[in-house]
Backbone bond lengths (Angstrom), bond angles and torsions (degrees), N, CA, C in turn:
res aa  C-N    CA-C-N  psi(-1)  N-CA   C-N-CA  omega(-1)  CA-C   N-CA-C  phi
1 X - - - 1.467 - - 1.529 109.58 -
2 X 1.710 118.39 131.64 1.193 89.52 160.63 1.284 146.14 -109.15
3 X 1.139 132.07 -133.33 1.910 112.26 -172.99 1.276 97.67 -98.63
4 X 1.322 140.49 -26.47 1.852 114.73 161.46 1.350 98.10 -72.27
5 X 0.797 137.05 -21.50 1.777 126.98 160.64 1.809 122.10 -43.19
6 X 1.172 95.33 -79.99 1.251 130.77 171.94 1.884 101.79 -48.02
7 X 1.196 121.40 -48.11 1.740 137.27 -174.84 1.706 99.87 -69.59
8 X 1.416 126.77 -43.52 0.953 126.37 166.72 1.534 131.13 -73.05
9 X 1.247 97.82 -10.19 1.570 108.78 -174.50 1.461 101.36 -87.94
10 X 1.554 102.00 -55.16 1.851 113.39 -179.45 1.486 100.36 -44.35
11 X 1.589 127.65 -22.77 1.715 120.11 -146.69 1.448 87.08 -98.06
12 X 1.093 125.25 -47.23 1.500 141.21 176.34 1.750 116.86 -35.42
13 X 1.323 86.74 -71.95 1.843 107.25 168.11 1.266 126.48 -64.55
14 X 1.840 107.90 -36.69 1.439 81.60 164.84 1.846 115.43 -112.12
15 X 0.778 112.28 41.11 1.498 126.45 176.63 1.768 100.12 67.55
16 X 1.200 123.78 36.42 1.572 115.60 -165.51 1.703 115.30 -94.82
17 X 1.244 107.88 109.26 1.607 105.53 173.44 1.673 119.36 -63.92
18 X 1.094 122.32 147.39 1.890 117.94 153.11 1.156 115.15 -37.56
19 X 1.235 155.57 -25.82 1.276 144.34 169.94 1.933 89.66 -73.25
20 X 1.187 130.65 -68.28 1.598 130.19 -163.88 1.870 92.02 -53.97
21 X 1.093 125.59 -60.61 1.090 113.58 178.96 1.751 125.91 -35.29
22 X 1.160 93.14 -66.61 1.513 115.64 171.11 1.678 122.41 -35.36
23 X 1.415 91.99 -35.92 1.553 111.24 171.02 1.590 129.73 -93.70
24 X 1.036 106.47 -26.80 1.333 125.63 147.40 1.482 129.62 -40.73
25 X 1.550 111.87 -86.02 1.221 138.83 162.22 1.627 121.57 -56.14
26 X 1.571 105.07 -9.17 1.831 114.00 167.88 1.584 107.49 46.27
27 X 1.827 78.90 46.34 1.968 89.65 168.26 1.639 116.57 -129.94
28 X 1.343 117.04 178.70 1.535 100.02 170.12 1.489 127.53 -84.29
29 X 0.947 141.50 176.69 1.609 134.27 171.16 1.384 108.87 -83.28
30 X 1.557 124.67 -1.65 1.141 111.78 151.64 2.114 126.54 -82.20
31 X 1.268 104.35 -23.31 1.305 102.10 163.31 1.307 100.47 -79.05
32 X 1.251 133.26 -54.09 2.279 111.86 -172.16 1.371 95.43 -35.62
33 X 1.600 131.52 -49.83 1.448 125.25 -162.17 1.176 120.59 -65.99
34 X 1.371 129.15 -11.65 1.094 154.04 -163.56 1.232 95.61 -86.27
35 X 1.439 111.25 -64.77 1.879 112.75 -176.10 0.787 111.51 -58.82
36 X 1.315 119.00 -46.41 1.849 116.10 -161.96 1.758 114.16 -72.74
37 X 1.237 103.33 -32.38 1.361 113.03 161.35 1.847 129.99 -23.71
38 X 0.943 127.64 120.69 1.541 108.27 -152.25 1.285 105.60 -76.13
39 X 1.371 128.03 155.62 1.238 127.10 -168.17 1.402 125.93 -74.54
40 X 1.539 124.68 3.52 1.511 124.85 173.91 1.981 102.56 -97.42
41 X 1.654 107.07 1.71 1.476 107.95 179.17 1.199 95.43 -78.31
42 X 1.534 119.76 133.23 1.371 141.50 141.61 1.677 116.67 -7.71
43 X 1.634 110.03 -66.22 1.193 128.31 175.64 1.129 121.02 -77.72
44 X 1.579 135.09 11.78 1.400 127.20 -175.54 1.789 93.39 -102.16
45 X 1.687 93.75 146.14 0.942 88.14 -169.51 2.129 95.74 -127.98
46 X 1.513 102.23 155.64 1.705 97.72 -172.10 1.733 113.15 -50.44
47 X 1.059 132.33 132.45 1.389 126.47 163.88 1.294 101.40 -79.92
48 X 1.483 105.26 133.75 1.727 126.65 -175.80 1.228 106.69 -76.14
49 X 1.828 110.45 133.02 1.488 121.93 -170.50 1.378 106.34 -62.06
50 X 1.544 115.99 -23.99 1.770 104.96 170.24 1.312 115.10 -78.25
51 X 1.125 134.94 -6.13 1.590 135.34 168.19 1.700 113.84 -69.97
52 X 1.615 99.40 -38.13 1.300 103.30 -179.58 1.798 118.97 -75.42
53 X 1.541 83.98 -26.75 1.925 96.47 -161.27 1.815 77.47 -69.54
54 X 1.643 125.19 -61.53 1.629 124.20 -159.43 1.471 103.41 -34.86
55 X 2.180 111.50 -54.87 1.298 102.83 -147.57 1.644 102.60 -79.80
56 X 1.647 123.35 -23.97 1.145 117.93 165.30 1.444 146.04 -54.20
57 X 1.298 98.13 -38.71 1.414 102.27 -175.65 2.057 96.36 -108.83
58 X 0.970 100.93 -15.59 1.663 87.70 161.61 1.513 108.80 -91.65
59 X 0.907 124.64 -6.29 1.787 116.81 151.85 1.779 98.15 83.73
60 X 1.261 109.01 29.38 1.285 95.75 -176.79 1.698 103.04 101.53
61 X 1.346 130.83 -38.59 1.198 118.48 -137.43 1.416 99.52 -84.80
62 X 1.683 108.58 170.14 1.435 120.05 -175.76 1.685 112.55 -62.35
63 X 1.602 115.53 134.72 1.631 99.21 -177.14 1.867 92.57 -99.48
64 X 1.042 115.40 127.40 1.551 127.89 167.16 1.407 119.29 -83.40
65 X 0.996 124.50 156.14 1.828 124.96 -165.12 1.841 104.72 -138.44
66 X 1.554 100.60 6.06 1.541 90.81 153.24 1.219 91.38 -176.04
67 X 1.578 115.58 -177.83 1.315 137.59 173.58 1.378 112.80 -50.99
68 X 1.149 126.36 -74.78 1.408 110.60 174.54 1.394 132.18 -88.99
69 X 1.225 107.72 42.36 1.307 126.42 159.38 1.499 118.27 -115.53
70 X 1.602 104.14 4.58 1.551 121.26 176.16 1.469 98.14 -113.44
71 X 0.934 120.96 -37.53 1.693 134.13 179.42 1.739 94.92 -48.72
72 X 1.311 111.40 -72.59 1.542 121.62 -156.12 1.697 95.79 -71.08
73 X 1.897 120.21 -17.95 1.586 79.20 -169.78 1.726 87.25 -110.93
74 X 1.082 135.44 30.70 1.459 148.47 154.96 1.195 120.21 -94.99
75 X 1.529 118.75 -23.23 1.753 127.52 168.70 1.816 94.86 68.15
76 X 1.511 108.57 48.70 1.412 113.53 164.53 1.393 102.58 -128.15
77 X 1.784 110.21 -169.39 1.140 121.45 -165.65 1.569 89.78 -100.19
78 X 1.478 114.44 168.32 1.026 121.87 -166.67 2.156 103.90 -73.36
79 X 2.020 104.96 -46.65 1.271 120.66 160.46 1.436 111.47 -13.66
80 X 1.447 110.12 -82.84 1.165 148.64 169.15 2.022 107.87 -17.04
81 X 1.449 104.29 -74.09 1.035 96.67 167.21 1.691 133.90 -59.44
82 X 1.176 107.17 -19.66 1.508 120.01 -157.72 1.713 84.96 -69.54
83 X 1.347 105.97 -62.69 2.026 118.36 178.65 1.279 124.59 -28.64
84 X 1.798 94.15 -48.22 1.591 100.29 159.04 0.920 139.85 -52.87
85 X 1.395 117.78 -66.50 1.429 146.55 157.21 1.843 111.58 -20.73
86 X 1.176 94.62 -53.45 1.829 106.46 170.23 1.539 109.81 -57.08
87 X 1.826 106.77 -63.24 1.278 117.37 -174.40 1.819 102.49 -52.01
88 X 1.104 113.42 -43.67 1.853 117.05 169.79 1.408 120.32 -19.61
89 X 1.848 93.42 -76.05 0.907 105.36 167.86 1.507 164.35 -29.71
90 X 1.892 93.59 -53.81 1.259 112.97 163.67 1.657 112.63 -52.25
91 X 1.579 93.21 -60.78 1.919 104.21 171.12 1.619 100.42 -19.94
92 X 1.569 109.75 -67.53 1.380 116.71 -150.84 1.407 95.00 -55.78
93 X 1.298 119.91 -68.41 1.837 119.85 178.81 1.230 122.57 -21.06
94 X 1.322 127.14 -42.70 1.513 142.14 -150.74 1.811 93.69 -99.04
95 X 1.664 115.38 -38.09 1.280 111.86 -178.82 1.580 96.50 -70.33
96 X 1.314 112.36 -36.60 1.952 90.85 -165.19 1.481 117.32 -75.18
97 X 1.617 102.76 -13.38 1.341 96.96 171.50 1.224 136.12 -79.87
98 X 1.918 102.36 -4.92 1.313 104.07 164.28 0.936 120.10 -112.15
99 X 1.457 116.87 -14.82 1.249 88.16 147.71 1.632 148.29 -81.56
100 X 1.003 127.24 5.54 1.957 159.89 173.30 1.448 95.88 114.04
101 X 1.194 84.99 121.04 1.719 94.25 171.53 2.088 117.20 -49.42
102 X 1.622 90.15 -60.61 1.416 106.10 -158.59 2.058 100.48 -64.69
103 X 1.019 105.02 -45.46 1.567 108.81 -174.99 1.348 107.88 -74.79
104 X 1.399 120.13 -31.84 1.811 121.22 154.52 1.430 114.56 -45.13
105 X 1.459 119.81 -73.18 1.047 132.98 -166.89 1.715 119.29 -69.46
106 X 1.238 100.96 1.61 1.732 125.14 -179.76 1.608 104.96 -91.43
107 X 1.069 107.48 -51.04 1.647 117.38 -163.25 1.819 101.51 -94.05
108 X 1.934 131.77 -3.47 0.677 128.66 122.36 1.531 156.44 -44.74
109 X 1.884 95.32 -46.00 1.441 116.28 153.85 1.855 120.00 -57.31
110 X 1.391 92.89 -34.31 1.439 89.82 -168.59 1.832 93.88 -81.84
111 X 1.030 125.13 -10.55 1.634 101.06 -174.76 1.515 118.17 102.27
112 X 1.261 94.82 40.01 1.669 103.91 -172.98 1.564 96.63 -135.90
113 X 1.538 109.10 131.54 1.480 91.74 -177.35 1.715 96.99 -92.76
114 X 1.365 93.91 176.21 1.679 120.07 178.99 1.244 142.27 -142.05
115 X 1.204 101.99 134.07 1.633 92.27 -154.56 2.244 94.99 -106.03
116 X 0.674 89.68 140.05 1.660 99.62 157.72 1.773 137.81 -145.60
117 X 0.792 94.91 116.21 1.889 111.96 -179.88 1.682 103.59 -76.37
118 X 1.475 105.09 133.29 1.301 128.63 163.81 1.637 107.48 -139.93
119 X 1.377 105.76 94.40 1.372 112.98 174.88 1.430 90.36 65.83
120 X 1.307 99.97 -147.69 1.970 107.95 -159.04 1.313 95.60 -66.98
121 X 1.730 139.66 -43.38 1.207 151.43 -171.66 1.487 113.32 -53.80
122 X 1.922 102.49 92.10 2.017 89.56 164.49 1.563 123.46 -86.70
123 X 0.650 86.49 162.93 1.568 91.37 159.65 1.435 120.94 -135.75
124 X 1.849 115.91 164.33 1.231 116.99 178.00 1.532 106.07 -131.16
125 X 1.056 123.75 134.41 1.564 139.51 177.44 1.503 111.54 -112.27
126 X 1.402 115.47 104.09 1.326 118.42 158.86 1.980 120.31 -100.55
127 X 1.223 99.77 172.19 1.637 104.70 168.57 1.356 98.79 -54.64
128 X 1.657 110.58 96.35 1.775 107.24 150.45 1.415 109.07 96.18
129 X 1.798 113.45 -3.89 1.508 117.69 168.03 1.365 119.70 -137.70
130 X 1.277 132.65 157.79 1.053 119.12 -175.18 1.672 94.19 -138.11
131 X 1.380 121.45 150.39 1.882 127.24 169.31 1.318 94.77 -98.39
132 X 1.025 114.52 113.41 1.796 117.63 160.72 1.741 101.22 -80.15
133 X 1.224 132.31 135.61 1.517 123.42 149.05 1.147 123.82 -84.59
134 X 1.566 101.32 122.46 2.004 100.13 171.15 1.789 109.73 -108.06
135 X 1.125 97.53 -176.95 1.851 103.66 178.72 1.245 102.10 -165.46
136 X 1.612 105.42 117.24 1.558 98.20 158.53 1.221 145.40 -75.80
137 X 1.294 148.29 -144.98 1.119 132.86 169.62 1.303 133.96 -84.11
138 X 1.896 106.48 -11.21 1.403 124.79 -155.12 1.877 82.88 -99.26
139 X 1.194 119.67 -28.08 1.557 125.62 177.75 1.253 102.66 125.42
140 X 1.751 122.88 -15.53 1.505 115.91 177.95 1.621 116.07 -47.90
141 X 1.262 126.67 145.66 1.237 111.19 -175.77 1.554 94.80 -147.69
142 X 1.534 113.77 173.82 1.372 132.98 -146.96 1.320 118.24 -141.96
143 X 1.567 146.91 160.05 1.237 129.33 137.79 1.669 114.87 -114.40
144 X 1.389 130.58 133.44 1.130 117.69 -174.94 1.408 123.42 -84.06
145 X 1.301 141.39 119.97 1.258 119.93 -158.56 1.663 83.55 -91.69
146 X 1.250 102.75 129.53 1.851 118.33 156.33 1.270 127.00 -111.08
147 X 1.378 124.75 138.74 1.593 111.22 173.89 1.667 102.93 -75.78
148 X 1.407 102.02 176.07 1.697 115.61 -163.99 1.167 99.67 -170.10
149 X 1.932 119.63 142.25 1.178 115.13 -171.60 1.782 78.03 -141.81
150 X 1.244 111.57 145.59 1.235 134.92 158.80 1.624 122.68 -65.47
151 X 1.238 115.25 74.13 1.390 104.58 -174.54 1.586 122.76 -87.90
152 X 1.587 118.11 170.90 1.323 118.27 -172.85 1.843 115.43 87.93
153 X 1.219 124.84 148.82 1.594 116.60 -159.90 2.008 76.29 -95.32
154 X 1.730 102.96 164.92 1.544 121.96 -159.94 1.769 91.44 -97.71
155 X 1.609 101.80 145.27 1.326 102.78 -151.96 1.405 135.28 82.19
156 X 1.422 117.62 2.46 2.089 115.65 -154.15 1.893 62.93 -116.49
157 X 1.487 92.41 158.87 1.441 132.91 146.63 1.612 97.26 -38.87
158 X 1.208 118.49 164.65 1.799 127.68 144.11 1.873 109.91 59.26
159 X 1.275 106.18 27.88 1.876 101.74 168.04 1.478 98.41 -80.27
160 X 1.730 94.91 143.41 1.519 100.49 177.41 1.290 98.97 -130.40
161 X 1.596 121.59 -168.29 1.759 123.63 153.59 1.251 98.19 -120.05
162 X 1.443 111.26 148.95 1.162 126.15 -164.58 1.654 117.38 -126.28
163 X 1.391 115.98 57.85 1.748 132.22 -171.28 1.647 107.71 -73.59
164 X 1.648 84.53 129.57 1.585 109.65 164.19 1.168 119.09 -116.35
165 X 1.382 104.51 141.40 1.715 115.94 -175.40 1.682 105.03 -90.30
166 X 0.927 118.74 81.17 2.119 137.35 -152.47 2.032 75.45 -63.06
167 X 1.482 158.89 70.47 0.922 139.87 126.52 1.858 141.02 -26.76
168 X 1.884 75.29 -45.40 1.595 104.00 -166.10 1.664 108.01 -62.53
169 X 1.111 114.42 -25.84 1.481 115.45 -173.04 1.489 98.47 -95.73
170 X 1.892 90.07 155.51 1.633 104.98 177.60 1.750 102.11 -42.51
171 X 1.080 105.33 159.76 1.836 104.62 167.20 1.244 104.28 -89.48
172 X 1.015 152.74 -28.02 1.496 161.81 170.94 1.500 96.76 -50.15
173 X 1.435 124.23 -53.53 1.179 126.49 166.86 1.717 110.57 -66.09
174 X 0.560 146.71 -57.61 1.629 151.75 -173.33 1.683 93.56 -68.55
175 X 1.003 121.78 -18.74 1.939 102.71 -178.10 1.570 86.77 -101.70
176 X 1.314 130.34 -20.72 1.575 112.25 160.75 1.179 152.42 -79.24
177 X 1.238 97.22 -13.27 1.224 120.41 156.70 1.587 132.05 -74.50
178 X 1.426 101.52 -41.48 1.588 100.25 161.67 1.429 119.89 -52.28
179 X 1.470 96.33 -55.42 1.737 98.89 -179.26 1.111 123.52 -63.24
180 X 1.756 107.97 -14.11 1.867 101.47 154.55 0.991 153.73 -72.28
181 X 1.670 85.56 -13.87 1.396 115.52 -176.71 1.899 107.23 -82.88
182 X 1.232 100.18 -56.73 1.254 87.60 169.74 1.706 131.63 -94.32
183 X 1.165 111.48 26.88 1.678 135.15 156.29 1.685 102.54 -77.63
184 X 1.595 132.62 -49.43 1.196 138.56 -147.76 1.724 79.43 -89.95
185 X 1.070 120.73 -43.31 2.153 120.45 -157.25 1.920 98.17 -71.89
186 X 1.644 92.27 -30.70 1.705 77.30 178.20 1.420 103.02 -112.60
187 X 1.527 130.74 40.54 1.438 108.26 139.45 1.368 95.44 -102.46
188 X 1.247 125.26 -20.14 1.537 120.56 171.53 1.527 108.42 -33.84
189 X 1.194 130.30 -81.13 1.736 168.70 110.47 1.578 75.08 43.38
190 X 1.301 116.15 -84.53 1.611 120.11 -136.90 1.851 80.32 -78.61
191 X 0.606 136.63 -90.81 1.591 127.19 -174.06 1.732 103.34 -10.71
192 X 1.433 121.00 -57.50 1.246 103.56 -149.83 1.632 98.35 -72.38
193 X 1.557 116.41 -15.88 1.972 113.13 174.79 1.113 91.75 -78.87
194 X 1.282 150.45 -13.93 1.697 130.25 -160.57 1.379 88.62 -102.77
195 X 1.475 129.04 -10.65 1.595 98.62 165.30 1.233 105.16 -119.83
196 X 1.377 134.66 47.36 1.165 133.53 152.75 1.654 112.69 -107.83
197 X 1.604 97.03 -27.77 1.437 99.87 160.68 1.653 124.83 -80.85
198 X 1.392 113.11 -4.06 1.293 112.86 157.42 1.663 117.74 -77.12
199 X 1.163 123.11 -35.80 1.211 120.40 178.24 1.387 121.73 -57.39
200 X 1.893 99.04 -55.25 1.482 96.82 162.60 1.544 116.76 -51.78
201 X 1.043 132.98 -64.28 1.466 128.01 -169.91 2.055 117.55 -44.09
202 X 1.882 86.44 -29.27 2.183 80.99 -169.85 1.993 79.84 -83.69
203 X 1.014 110.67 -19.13 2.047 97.56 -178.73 1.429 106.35 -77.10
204 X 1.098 135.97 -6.18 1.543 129.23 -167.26 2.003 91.90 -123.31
205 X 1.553 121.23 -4.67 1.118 129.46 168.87 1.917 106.16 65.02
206 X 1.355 115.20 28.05 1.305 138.62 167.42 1.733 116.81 -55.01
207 X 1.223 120.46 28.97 1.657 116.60 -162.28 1.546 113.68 -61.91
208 X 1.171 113.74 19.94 1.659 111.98 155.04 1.075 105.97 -98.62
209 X 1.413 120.44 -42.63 1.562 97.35 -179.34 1.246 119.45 -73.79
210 X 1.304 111.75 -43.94 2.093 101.14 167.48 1.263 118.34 -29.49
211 X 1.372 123.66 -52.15 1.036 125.87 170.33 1.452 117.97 -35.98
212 X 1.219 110.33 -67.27 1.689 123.09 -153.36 1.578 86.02 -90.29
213 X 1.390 145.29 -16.91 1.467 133.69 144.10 1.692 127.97 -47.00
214 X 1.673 101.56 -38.94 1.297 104.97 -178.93 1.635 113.73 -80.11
215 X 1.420 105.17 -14.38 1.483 124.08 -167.91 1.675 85.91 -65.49
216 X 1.474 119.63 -59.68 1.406 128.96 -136.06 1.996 77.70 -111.18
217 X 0.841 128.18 8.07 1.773 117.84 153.42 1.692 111.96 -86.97
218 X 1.377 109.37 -37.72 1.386 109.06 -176.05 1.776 96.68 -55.69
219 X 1.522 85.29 -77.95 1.909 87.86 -172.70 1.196 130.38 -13.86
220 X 1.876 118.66 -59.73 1.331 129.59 144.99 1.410 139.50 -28.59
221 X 1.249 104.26 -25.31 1.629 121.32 -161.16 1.829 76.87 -103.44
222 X 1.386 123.12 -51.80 1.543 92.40 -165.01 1.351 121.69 -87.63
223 X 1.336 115.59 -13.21 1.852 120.84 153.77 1.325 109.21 -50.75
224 X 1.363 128.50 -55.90 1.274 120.35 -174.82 1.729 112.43 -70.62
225 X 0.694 103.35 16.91 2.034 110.30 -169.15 1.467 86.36 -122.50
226 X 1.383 135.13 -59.99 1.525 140.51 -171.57 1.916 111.02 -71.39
227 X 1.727 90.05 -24.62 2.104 82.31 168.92 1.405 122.50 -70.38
């Protein structure tokens, strides 16, 4: 299946409009249109496997980009969340150890996101972020976006992840940064289909479209150099 496949299916199941998407994925509703767009359109463009991994395994739910921006849409205290956020955490530790720390925390480094389940609690691990899930009491629930750094050299004894709850910064700053984060994963995304659609095109001996592929690889290549 593919991910406007799969993107339309998630929208279906969980009742999610292009605006919820859009907000989700911390894109405009002109890129959702892009995905949904059928895939022999000119203008459709790949929906990024971290858009799919957020809206899947966050179940729909709102992704937050700091503490009290989880506070206000949980109708808690900011305290309150911070406990969670900790209590998250630990969860998260205990999941990577079963699931293997080092080969988890490898295929993070490499740029693959990851999902892990501990009991009802998922989580998602990207390059350099992590979704903690919270829930309040009313059942509203959340994902926290945290930064995360992979520490320890790959292969050594003792690699850990190393998550901060970014409070301290403006939130204006912390909701921009998320969305950079996942702005940078889907030009990643769209590069890695634009050279699989180059391959197909030099195997079918298509040299206009290589062309007009390499045209629209540069472009890509210098957004992702300028993010």
């Amino acid at each position: 299946m593919s991910n406007r496949d799969r993107l339309v299916s998630l929208m279906e199941r969980l009742a999610l409009t292009k605006g919820d998407v859009a907000r989700i994925a911390r894109a405009s509703e002109t890129s959702v249109d892009s995905w949904l767009k059928p895939e022999t359109s000119k203008s459709h463009r790949a929906c990024p496997n971290v858009v799919i991994a957020v809206i899947e395994y966050g179940a729909g739910d709102t992704i937050c980009a700091s503490v009290s921006e989880a506070a206000d849409h949980l109708g808690l205290r900011a305290e309150r969340v911070n406990t969670m956020a900790a209590d998250a955490r630990v969860g998260l530790g205990a999941a990577l150890w079963s699931a293997g720390m080092d080969d988890t925390l490898a295929r993070v480094s490499w740029g693959h996101p990851v999902t892990l389940d501990l009991g009802p609690a998922s989580y998602l691990l990207l390059k350099g972020w992590v979704f903690l899930p919270l829930q309040g009491r009313d059942g509203r629930r959340c994902k926290l976006a945290v930064r995360a750094s992979v520490e320890g050299e790959e292969g050594s004894d003792g690699r850990w992840l190393n998550t901060e709850v970014n409070d301290w910064v403006d939130d204006a700053e912390a909701r921009k940064a998320a969305a950079q984060a996942t702005h940078i994963a889907g030009l990643m995304e769209q590069n890695r289909m634009l050279g699989l659609r180059r391959v197909e095109a030099l195997d079918a001996g298509d040299e206009a479209e290589v062309r007009r592929i390499d045209k629209v690889l540069d472009i890509v290549g210098q957004q992702i150099d300028a993010a």
